[in-house]
CHARMM-style PDB file with segment names, atoms N, HN, CA, C and O in Angstrom:
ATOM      1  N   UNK     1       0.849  -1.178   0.000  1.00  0.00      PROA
ATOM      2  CA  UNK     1       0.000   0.000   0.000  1.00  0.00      PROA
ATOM      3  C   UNK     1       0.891   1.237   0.000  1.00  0.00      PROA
ATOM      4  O   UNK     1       1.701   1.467   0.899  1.00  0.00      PROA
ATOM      5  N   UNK     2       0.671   2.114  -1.192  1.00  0.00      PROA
ATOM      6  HN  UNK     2       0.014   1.927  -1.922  1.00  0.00      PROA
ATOM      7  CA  UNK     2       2.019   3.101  -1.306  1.00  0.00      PROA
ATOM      8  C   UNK     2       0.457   4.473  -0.828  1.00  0.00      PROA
ATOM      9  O   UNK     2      -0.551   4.870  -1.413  1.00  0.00      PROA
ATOM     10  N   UNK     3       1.391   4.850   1.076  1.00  0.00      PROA
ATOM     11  HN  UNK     3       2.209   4.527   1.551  1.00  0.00      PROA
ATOM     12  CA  UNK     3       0.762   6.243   1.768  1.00  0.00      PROA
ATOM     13  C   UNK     3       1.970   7.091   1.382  1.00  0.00      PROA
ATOM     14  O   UNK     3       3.145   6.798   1.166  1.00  0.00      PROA
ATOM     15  N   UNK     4       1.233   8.340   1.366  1.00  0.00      PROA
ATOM     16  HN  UNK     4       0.278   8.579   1.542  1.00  0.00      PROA
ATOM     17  CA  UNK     4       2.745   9.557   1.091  1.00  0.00      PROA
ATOM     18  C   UNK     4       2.935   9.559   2.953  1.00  0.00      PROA
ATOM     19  O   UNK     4       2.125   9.724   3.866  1.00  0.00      PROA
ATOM     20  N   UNK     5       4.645   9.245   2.904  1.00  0.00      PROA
ATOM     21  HN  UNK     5       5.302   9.111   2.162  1.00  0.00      PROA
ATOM     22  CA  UNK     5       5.306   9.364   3.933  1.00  0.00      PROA
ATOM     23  C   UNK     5       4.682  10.655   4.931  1.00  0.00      PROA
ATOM     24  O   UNK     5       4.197  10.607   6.062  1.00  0.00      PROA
ATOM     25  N   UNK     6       4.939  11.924   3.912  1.00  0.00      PROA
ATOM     26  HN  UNK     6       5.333  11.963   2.994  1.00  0.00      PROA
ATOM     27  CA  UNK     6       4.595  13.285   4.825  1.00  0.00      PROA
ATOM     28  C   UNK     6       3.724  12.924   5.189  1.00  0.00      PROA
ATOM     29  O   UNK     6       3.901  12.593   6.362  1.00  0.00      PROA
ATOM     30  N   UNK     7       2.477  12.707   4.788  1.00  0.00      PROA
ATOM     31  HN  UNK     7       2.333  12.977   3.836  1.00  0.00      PROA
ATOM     32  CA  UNK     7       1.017  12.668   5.266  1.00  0.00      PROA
ATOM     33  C   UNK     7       1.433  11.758   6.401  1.00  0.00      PROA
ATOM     34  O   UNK     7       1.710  12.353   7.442  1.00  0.00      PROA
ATOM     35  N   UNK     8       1.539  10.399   6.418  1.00  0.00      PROA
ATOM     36  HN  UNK     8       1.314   9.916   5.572  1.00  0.00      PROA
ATOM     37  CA  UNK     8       1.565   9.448   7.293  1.00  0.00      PROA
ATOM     38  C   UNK     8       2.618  10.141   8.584  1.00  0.00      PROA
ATOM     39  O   UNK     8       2.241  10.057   9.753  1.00  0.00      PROA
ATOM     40  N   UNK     9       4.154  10.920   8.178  1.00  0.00      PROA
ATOM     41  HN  UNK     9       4.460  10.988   7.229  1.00  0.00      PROA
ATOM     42  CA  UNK     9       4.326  11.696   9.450  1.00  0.00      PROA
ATOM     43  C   UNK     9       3.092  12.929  10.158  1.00  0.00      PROA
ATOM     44  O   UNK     9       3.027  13.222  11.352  1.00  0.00      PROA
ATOM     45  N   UNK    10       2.449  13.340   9.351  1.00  0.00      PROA
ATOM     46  HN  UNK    10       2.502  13.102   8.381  1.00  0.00      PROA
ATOM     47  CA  UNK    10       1.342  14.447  10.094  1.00  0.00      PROA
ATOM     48  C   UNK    10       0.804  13.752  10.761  1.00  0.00      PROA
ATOM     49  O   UNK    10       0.898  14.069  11.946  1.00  0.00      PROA
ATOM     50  N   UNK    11      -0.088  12.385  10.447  1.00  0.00      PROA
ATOM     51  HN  UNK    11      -0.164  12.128   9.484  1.00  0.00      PROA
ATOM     52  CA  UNK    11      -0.660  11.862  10.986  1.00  0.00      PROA
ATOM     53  C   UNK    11      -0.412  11.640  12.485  1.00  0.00      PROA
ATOM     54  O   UNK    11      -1.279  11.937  13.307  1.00  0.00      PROA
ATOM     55  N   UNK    12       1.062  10.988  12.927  1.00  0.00      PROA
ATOM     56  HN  UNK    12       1.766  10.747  12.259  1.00  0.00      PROA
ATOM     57  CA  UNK    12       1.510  10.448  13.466  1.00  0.00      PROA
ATOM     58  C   UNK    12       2.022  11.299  14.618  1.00  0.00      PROA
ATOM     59  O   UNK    12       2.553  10.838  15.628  1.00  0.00      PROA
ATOM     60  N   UNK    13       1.776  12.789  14.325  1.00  0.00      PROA
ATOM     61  HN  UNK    13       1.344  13.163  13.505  1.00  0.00      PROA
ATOM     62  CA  UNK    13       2.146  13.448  15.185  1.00  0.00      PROA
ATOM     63  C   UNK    13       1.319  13.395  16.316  1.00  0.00      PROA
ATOM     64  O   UNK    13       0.142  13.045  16.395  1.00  0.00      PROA
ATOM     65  N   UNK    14       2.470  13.982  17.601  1.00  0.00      PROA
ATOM     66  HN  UNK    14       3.427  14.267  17.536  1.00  0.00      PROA
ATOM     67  CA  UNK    14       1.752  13.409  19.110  1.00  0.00      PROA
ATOM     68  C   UNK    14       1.927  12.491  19.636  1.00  0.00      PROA
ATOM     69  O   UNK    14       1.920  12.555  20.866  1.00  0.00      PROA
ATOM     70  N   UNK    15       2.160  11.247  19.014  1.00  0.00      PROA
ATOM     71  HN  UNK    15       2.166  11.195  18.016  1.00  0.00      PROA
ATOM     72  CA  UNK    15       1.719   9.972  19.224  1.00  0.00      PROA
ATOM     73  C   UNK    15       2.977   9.445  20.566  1.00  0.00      PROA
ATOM     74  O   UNK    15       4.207   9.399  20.578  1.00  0.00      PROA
ATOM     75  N   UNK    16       2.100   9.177  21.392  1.00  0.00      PROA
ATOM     76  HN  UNK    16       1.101   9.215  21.382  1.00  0.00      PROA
ATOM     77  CA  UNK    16       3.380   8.711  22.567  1.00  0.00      PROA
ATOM     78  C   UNK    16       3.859   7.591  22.322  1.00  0.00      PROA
ATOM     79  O   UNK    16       2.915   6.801  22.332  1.00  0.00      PROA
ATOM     80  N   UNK    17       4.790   7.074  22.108  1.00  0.00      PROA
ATOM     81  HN  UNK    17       5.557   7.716  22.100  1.00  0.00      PROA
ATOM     82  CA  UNK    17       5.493   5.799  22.446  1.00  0.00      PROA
ATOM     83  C   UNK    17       6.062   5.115  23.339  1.00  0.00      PROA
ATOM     84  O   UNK    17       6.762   5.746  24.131  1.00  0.00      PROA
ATOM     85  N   UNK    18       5.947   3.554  23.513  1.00  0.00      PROA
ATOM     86  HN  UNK    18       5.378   3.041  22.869  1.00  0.00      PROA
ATOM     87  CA  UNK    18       4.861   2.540  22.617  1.00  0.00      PROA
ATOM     88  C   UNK    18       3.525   2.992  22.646  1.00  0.00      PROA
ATOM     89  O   UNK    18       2.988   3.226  23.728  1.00  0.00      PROA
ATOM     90  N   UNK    19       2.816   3.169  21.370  1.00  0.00      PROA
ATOM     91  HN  UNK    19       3.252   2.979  20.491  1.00  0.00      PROA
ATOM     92  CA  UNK    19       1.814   3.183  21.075  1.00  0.00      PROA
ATOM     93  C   UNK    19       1.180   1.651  20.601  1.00  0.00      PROA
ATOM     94  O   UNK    19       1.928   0.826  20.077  1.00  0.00      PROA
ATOM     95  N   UNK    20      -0.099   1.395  20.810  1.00  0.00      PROA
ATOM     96  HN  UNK    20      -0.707   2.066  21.235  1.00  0.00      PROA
ATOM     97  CA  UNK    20      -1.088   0.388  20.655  1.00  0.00      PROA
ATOM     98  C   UNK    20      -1.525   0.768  19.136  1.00  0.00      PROA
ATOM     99  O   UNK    20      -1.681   1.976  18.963  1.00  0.00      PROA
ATOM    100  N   UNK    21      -1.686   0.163  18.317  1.00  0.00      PROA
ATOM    101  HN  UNK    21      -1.559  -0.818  18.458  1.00  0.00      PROA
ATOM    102  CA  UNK    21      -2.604   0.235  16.896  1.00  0.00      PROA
ATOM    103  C   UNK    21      -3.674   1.349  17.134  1.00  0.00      PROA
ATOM    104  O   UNK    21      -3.806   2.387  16.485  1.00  0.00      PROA
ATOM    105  N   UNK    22      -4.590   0.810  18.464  1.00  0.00      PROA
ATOM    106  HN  UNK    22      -4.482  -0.033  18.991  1.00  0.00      PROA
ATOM    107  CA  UNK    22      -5.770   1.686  18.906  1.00  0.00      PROA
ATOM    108  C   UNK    22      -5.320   3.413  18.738  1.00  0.00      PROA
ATOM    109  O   UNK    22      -5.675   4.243  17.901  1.00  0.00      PROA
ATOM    110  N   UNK    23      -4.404   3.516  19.904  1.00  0.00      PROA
ATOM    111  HN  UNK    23      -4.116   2.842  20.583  1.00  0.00      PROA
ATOM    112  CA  UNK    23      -3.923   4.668  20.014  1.00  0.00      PROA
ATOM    113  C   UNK    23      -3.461   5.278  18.854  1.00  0.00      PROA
ATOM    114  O   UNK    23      -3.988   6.355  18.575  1.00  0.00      PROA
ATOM    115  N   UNK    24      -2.583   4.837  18.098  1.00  0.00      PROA
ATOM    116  HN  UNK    24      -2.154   3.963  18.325  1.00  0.00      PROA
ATOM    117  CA  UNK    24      -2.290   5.389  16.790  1.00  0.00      PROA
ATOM    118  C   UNK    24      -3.011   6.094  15.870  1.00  0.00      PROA
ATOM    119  O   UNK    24      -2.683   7.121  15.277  1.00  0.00      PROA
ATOM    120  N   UNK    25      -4.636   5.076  15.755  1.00  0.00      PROA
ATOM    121  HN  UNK    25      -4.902   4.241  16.237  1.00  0.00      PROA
ATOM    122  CA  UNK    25      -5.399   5.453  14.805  1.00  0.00      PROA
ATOM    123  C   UNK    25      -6.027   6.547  15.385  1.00  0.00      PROA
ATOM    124  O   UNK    25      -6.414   7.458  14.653  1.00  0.00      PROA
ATOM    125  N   UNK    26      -6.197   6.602  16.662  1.00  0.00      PROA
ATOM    126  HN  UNK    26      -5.883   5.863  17.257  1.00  0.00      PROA
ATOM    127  CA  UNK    26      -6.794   7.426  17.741  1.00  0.00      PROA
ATOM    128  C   UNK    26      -6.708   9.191  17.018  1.00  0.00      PROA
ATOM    129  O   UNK    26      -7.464  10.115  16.718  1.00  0.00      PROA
ATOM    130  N   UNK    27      -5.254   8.840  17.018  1.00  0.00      PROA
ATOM    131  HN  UNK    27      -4.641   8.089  17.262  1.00  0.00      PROA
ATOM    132  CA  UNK    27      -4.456   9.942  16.745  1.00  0.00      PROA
ATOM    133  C   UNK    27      -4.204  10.336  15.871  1.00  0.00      PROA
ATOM    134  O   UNK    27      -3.840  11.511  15.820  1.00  0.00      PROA
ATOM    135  N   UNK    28      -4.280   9.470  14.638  1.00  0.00      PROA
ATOM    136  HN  UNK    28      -4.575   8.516  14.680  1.00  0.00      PROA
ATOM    137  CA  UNK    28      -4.545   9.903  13.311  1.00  0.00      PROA
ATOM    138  C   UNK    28      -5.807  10.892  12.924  1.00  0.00      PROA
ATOM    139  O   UNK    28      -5.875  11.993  12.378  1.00  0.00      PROA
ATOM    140  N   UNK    29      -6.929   9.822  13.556  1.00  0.00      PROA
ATOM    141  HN  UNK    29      -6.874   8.927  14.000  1.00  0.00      PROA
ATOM    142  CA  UNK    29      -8.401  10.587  13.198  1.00  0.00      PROA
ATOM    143  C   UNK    29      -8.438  12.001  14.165  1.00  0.00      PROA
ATOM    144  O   UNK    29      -9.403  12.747  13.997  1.00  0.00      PROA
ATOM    145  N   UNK    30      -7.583  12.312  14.998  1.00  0.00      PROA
ATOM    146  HN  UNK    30      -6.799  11.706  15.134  1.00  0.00      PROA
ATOM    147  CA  UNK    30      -7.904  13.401  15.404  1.00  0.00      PROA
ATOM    148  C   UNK    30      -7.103  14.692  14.857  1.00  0.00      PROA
ATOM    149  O   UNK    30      -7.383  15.887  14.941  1.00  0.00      PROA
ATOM    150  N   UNK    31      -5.931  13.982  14.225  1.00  0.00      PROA
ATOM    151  HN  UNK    31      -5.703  13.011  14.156  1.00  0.00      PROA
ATOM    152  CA  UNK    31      -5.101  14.650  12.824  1.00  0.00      PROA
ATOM    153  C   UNK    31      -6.122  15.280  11.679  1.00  0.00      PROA
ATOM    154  O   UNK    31      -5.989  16.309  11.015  1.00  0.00      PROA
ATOM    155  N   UNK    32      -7.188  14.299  11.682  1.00  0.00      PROA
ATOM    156  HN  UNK    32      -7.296  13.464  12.221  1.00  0.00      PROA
ATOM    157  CA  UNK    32      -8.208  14.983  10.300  1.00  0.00      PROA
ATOM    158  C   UNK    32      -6.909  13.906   9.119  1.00  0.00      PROA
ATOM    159  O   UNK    32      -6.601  14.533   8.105  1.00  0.00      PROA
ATOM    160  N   UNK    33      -6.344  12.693   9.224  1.00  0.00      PROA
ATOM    161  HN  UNK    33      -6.594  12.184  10.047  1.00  0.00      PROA
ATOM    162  CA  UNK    33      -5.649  12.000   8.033  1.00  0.00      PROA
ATOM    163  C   UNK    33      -6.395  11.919   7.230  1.00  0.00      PROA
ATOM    164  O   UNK    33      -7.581  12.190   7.419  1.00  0.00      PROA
ATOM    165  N   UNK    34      -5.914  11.518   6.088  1.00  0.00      PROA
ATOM    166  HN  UNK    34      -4.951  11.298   5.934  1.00  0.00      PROA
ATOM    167  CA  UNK    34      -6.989  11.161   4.696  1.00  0.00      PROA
ATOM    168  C   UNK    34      -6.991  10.032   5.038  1.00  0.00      PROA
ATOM    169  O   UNK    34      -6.390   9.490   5.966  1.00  0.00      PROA
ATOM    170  N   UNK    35      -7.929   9.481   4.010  1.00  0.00      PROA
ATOM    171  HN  UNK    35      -8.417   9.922   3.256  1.00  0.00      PROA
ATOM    172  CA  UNK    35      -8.360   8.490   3.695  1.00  0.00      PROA
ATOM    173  C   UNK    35      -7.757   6.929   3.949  1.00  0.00      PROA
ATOM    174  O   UNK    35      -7.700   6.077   4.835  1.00  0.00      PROA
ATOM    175  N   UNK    36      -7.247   7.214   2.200  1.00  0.00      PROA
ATOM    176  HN  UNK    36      -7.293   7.907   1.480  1.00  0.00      PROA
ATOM    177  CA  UNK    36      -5.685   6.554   2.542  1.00  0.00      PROA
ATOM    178  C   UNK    36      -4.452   6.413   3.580  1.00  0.00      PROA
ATOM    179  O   UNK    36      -3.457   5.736   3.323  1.00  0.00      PROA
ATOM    180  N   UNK    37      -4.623   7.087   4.708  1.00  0.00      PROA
ATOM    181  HN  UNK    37      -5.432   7.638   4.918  1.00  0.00      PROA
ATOM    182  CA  UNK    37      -3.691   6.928   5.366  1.00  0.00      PROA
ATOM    183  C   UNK    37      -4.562   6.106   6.916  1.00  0.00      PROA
ATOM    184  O   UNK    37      -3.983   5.533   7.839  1.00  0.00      PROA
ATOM    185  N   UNK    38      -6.044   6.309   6.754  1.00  0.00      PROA
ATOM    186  HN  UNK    38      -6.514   6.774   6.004  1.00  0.00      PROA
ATOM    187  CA  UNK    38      -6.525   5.750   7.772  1.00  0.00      PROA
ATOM    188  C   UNK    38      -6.950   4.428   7.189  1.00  0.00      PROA
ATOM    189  O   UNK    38      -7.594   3.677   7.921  1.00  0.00      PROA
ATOM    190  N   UNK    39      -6.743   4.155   6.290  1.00  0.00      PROA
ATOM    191  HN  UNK    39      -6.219   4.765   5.696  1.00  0.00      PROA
ATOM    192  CA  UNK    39      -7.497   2.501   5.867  1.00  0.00      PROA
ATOM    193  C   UNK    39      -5.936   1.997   6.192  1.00  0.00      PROA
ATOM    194  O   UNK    39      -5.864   1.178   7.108  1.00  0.00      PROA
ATOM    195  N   UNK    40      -4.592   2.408   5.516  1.00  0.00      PROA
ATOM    196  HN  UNK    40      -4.650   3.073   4.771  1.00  0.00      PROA
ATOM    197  CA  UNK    40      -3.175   2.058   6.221  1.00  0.00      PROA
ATOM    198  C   UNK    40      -3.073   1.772   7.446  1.00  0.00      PROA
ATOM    199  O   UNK    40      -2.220   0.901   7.614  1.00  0.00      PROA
ATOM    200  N   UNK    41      -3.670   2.192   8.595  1.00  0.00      PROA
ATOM    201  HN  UNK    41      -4.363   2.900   8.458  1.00  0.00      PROA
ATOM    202  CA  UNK    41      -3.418   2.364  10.000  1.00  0.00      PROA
ATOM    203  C   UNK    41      -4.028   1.413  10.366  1.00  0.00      PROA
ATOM    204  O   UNK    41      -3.498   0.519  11.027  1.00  0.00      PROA
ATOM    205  N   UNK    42      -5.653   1.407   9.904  1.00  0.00      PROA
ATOM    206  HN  UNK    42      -6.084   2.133   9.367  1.00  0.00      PROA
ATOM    207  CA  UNK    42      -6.844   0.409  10.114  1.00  0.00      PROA
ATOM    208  C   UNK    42      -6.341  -0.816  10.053  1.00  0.00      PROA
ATOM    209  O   UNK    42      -6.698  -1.593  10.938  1.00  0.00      PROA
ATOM    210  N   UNK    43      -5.583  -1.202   9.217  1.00  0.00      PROA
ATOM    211  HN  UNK    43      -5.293  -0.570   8.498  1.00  0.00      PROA
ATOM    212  CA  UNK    43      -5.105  -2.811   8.629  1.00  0.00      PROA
ATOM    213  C   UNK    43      -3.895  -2.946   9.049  1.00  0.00      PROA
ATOM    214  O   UNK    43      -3.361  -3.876   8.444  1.00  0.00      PROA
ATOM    215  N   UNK    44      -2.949  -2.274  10.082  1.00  0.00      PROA
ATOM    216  HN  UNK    44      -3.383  -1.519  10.574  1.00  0.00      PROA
ATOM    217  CA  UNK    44      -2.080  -2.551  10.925  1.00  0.00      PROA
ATOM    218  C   UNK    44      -1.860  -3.672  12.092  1.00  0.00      PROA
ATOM    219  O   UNK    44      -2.097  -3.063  13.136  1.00  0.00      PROA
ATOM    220  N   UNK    45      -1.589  -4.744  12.347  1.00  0.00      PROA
ATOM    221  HN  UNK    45      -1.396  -5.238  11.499  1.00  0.00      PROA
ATOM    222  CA  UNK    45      -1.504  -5.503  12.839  1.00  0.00      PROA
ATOM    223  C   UNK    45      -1.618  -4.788  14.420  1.00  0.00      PROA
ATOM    224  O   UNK    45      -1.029  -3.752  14.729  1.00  0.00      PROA
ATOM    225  N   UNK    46      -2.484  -5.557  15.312  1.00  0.00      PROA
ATOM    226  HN  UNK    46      -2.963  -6.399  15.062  1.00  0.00      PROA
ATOM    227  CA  UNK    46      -2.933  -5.186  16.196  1.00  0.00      PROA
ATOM    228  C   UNK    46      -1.422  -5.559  17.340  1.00  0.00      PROA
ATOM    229  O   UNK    46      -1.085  -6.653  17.793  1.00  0.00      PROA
ATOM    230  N   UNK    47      -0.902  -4.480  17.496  1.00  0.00      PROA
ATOM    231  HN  UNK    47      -1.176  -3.591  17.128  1.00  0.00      PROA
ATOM    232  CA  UNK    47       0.308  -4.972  18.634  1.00  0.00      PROA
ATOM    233  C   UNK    47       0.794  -3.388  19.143  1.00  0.00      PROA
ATOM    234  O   UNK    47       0.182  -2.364  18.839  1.00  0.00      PROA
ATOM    235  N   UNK    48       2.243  -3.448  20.128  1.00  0.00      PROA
ATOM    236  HN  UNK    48       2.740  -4.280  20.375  1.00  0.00      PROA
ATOM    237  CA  UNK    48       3.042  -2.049  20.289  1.00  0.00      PROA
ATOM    238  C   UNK    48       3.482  -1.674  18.973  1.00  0.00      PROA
ATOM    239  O   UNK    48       3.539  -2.460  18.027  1.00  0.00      PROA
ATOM    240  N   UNK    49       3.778  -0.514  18.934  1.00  0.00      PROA
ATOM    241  HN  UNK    49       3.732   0.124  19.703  1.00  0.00      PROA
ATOM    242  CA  UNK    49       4.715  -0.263  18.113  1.00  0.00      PROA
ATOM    243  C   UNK    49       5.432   1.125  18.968  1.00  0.00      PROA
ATOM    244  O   UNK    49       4.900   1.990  19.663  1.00  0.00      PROA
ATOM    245  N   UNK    50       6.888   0.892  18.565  1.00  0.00      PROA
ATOM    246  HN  UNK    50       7.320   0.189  18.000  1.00  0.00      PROA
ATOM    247  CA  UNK    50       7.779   1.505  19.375  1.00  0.00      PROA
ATOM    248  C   UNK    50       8.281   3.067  18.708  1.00  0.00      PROA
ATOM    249  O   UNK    50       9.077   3.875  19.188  1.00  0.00      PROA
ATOM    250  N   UNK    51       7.516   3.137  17.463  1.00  0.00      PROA
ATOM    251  HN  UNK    51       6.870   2.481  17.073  1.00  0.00      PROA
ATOM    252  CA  UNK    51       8.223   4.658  17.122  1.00  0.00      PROA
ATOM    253  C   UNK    51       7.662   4.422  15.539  1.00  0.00      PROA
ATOM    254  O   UNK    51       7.420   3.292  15.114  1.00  0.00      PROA
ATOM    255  N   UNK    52       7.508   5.513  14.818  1.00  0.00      PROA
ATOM    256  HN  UNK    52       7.704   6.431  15.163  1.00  0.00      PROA
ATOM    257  CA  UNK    52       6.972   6.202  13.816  1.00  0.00      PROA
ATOM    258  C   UNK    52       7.132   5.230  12.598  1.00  0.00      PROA
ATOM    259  O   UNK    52       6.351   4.692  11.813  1.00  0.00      PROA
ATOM    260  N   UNK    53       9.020   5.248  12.861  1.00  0.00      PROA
ATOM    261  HN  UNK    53       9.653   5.685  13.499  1.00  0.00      PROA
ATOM    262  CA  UNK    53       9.297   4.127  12.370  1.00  0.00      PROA
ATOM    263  C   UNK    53       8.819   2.392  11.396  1.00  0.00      PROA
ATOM    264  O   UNK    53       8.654   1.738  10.366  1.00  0.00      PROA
ATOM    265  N   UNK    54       8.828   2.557  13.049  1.00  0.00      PROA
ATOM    266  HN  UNK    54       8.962   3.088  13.885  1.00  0.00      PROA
ATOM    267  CA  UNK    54       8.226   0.843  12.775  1.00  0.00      PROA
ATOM    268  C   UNK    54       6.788   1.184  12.461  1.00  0.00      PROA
ATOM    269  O   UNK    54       6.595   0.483  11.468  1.00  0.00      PROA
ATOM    270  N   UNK    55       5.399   1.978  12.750  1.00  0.00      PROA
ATOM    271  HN  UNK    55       5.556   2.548  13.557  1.00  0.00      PROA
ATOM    272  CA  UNK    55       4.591   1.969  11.816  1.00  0.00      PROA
ATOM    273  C   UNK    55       4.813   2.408  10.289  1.00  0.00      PROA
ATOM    274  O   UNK    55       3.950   2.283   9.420  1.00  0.00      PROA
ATOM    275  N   UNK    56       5.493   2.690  10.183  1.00  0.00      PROA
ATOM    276  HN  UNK    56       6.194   2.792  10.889  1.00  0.00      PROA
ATOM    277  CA  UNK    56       5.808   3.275   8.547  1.00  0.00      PROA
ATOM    278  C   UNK    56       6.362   1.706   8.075  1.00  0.00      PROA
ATOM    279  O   UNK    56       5.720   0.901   7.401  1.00  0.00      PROA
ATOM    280  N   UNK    57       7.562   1.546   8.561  1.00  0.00      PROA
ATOM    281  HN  UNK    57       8.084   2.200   9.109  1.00  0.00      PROA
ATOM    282  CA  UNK    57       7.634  -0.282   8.041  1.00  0.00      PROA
ATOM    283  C   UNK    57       6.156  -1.074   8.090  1.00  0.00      PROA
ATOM    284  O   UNK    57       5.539  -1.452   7.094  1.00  0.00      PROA
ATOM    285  N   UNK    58       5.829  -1.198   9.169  1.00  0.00      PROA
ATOM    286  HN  UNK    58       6.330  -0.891   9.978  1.00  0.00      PROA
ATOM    287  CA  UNK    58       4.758  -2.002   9.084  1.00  0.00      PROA
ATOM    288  C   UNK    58       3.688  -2.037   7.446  1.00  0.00      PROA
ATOM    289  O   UNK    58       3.429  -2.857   6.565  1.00  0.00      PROA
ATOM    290  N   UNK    59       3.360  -0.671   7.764  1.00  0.00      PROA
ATOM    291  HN  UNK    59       3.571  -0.005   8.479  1.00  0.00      PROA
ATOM    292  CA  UNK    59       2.673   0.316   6.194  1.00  0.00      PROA
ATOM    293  C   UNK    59       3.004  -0.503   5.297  1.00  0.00      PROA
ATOM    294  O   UNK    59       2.180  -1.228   4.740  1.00  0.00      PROA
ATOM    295  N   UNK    60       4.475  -0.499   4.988  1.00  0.00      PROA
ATOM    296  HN  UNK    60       5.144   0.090   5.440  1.00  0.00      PROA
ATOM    297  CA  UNK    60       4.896  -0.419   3.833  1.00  0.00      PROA
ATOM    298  C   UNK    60       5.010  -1.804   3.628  1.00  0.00      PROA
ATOM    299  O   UNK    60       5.396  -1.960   2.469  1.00  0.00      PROA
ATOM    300  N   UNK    61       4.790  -3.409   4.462  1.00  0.00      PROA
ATOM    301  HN  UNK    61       4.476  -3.283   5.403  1.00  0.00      PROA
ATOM    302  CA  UNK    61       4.615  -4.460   4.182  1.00  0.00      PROA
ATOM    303  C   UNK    61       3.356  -4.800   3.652  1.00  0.00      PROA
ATOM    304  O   UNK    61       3.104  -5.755   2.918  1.00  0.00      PROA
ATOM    305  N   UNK    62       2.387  -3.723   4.194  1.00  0.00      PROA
ATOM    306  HN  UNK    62       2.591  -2.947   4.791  1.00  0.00      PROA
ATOM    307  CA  UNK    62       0.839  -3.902   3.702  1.00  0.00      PROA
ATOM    308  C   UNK    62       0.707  -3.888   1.794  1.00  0.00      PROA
ATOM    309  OT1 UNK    62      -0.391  -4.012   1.250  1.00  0.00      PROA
TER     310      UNK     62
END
């Protein structure tokens, strides 16, 4: 699933770490993300994730 990086960093801003999937998306939708970057988040494997990072890897296996 190709998200534009920038967007997916806006999104991501705030976000405390480890963050939960929950929390992430939490924080996306209160970003106002598009679309595309919340169906990305949505289909994230439900676990921690330790930094921006590793959700952007994750993303980018989707």
């Amino acid at each position: 699933m190709a998200v534009n990086p920038i967007e997916m960093q806006k999104a991501l801003g705030g976000v405390n770490y480890p963050a939960s999937k929950e929390d992430i998306v939490e924080q996306a939708s209160k970003h106002q993300a598009g679309q595309e970057v919340m169906d990305a988040l949505g289909s994230l494997p439900d676990k921690e994730y330790d930094s921006p990072a590793a959700v952007n890897k994750e993303v980018g296996r989707g």
